[in-house]
C-alpha positions in Angstrom: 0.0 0.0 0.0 1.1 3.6 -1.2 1.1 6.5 1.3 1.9 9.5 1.4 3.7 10.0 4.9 6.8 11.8 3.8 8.4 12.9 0.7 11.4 10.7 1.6 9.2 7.7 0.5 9.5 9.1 -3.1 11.2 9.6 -6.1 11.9 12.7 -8.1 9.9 10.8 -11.0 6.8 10.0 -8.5 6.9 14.0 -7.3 6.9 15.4 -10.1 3.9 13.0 -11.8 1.7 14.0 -9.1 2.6 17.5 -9.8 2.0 17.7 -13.3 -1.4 15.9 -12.7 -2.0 18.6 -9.9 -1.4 20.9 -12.7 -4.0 19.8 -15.4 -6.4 19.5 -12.3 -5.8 23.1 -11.8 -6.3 24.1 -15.1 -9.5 21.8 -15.7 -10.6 23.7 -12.3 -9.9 27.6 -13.9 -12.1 26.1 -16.3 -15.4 24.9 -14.3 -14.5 21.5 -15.4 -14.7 19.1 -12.6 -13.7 15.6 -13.8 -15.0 12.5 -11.6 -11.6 11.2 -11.0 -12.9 9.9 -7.5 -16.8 9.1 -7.9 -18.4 8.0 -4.8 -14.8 7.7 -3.3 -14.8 8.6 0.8 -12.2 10.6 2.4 -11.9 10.1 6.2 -10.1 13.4 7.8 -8.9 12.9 11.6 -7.7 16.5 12.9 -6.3 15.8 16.0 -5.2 19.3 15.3 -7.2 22.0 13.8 -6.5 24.0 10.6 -8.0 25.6 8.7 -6.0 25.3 5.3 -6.3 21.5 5.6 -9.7 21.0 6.1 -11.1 23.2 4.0 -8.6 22.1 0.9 -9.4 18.3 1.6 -13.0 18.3 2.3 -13.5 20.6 -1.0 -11.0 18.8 -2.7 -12.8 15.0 -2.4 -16.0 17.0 -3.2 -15.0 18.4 -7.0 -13.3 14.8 -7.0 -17.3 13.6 -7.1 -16.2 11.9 -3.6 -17.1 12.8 -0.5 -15.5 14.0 3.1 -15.6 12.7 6.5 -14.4 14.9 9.3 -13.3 13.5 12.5 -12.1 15.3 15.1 -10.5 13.5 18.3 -13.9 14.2 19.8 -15.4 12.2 16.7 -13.0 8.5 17.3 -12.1 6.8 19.7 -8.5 7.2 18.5 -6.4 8.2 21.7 -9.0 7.5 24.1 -8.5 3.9 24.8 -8.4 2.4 22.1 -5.3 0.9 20.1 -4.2 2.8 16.9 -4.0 -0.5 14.8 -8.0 -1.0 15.7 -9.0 2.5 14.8 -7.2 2.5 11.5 -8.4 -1.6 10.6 -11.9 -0.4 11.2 -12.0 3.6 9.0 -9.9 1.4 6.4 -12.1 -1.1 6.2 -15.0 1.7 5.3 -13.9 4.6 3.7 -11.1 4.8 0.5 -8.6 7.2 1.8 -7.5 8.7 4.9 -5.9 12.4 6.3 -4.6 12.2 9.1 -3.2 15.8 11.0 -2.0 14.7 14.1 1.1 15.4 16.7 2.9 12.1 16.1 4.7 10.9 13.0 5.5 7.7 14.7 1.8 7.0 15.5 0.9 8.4 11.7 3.0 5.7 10.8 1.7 3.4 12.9 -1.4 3.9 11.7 -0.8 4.0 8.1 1.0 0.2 9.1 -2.4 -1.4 9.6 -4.3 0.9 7.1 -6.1 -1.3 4.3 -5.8 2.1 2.1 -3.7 5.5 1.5 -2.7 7.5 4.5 -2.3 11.0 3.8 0.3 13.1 6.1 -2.2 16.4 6.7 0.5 17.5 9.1 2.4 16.1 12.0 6.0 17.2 14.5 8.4 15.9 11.6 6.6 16.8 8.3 4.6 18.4 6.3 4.5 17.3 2.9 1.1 17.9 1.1 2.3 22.0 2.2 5.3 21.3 0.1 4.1 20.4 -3.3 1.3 22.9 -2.9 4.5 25.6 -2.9 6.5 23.6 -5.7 3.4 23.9 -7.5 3.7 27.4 -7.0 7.5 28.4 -7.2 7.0 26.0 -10.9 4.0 29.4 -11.9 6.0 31.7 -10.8 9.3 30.0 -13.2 11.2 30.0 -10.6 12.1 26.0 -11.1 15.3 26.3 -12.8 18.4 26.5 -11.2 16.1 27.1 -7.9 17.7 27.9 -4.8 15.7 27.9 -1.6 16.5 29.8 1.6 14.6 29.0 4.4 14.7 31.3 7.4 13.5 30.1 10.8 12.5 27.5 13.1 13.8 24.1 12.2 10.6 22.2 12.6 8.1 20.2 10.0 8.5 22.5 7.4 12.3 22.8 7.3 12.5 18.6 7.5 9.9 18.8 4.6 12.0 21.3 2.5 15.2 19.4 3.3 13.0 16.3 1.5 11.9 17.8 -1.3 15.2 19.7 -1.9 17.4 16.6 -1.7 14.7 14.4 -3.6 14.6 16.8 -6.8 18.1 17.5 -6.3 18.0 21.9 -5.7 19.9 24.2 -3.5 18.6 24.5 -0.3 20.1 27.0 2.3 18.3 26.8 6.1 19.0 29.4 8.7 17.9 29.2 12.3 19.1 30.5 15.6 21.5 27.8 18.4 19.2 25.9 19.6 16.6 25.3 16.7 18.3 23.0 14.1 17.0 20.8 12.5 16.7 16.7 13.4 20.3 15.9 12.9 18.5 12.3 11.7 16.3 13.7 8.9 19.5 16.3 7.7 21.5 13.1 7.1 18.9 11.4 5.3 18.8 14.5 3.2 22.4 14.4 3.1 22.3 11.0 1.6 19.7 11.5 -1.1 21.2 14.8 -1.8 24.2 12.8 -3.2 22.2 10.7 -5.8 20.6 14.3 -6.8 22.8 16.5 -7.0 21.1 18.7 -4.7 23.1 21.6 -2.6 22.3 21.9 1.5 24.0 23.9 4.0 22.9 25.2 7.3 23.7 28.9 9.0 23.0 30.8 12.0 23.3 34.2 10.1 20.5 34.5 7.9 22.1 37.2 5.9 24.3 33.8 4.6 21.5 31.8 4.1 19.5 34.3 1.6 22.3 35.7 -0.5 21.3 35.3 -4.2 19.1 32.8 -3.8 15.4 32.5 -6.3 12.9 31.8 -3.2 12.6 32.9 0.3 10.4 31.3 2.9 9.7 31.0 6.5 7.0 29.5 8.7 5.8 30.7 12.4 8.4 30.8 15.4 5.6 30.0 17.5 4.0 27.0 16.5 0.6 25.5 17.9 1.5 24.0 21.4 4.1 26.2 22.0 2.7 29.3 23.4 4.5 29.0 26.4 7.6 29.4 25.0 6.7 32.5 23.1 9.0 35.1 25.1 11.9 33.3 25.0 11.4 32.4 21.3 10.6 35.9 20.3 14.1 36.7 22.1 15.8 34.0 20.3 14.4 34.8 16.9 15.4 38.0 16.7 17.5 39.1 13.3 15.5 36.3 12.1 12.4 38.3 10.5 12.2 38.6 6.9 11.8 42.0 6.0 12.6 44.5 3.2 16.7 44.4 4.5 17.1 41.4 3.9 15.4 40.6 1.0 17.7 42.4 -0.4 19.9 40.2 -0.3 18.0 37.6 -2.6 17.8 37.9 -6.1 16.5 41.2 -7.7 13.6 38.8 -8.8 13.2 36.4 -5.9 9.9 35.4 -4.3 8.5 35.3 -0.7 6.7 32.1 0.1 4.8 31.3 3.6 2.9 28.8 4.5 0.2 30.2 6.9 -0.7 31.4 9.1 1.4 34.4 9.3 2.4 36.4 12.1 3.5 39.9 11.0 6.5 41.5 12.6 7.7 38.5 14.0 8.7 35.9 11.4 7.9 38.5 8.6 7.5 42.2 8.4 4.4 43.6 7.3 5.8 45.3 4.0 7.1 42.0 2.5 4.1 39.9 3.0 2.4 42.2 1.6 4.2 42.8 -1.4 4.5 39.3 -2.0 0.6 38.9 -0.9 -0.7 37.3 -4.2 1.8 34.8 -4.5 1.3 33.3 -0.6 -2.7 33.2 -1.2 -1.9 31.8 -4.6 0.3 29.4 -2.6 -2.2 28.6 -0.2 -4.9 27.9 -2.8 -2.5 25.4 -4.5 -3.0 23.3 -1.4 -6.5 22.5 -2.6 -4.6 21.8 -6.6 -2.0 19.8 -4.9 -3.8 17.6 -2.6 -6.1 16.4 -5.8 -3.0 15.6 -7.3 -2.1 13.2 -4.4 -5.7 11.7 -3.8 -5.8 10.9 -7.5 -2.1 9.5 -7.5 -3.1 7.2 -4.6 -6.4 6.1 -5.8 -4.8 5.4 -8.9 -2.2 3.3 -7.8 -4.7 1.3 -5.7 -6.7 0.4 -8.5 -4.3 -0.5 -10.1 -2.7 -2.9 -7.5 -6.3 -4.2 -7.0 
């Protein structure tokens, strides 16, 4: 059984099918034309975390798929109230055709996805964040930026940093990742990255100045210091962060041409100044509406594949 747990799992060939087919599905969409690549297909979401990118891309994107959406919030399942992961994911397998899962835990994701009887779609969880990241190849690829790309990424090292340092050493681009002592990334997932990055070609280095990290590079992006769960830590992080925001200085230092990405939600003044995201406004909300394209892409590329193995 194909999921889609991490980028990690696939190959530059398998990435960039499903985002051509994200493509035409875009453009059919532009168009009012709403294929029935899923009829009758069910799509079980479990939000153990709330979002509201994620739900409202899946549940619309199932739904001009001609399937159909399940949400399920911990309150919903029994899932982490008793009852064993492997029950809870033999019995929503054994009824519905795909499953979303945004959740806390990538080794209980995983875990889950072991005793799944269909695809197992990542929505989110403390490693990675992978449906995010083809939504913004989709967009850095209409925006031209694709060629010769270099990435700097400027921030925390969490889930989105791992998922860059996938996708980066999968397709075989520079990626440059700049974050204060203290917030690397896993040292376990930057080998990994390391290793692929060898059979790609792809560039990687990691800095503590972000004025290294951006100079003449194609795309900038960052993601929230202070992510759900870890409010408690805001003051210190705010203090730790600082020289870290991405602001009009600094850009500067990017290509003439270069564009800001963010994944949502943003926080101005903090991991972004007010001035850049909104300059840059149309291409984030453009990037946030490829998360609807993308994640077709991905249902259709699973559902696909188990047909086919059926």
């Amino acid at each position: 059984m194909k999921h889609f747990l991490t980028l990690a799992d696939y190959s530059k060939t398998e990435i960039l099918e499903i985002i051509d087919l994200a493509i035409k599905i875009k453009k059919e969409t532009k168009e009012k034309i709403f294929k029935k690549y899923m009829p009758t297909k069910t799509l079980a979401m479990i939000f153990e975390k709330s979002s509201t990118r994620t739900r409202v891309s899946f549940e619309t994107g199932i739904y001009q798929l001609g399937g159909v959406g399940l949400f399920l919030s911990s309150n919903d399942i029994q899932l982490g109230r008793g009852e064993p992961i492997s029950d809870t994911s033999r019995v929503i397998s054994s009824m519905c055709d795909i499953i979303m899962i945004r959740n806390d835990s990538q080794k209980e994701l995983k875990e889950f996805a072991s005793y799944s009887k269909v695809p197992v779609i990542n929505g989110l969880t403390d490693k990675f964040h992978p449906v995010q990241l083809m939504a913004d190849y989709l967009t850095i690829i209409e925006h031209n930026k694709e060629k010769d790309l270099k990435v700097a990424y400027i921030g925390d090292g969490n889930n989105m940093t791992h998922s860059w340092l996938m996708l980066a050493s999968k397709l075989g681009f520079d990626l440059n990742i700049a974050t204060p002592k203290g917030y690397e990334v896993d040292q376990d997932i930057l080998e990994q990255a390391l290793k692929f990055a060898k059979i790609s070609g792809a560039k990687i280095k990691t800095f503590y100045d972000p004025k290294d990290a951006i100079k003449d590079v194609s795309v900038v992006t960052t993601d929230t210091w202070v992510s759900m769960g870890q409010e408690d830590e805001k003051a210190k992080r705010l203090k730790d962060f600082k020289g870290f925001m991405v602001d009009t200085k600094l850009m500067k230092l990017a290509k003439e041409d270069a564009i800001f990405l963010h994944c949502l939600p943003a926080y101005r003044e903090y991991e972004v100044s007010s001035e850049i995201f909104e300059k840059y406004s149309d291409i984030i909300f453009n990037e946030a509406e490829n998360r609807l394209h993308a994640q077709k892409g991905i249902m259709v590329y699973l559902d696909r594949l188990r047909d086919t193995k059926d």
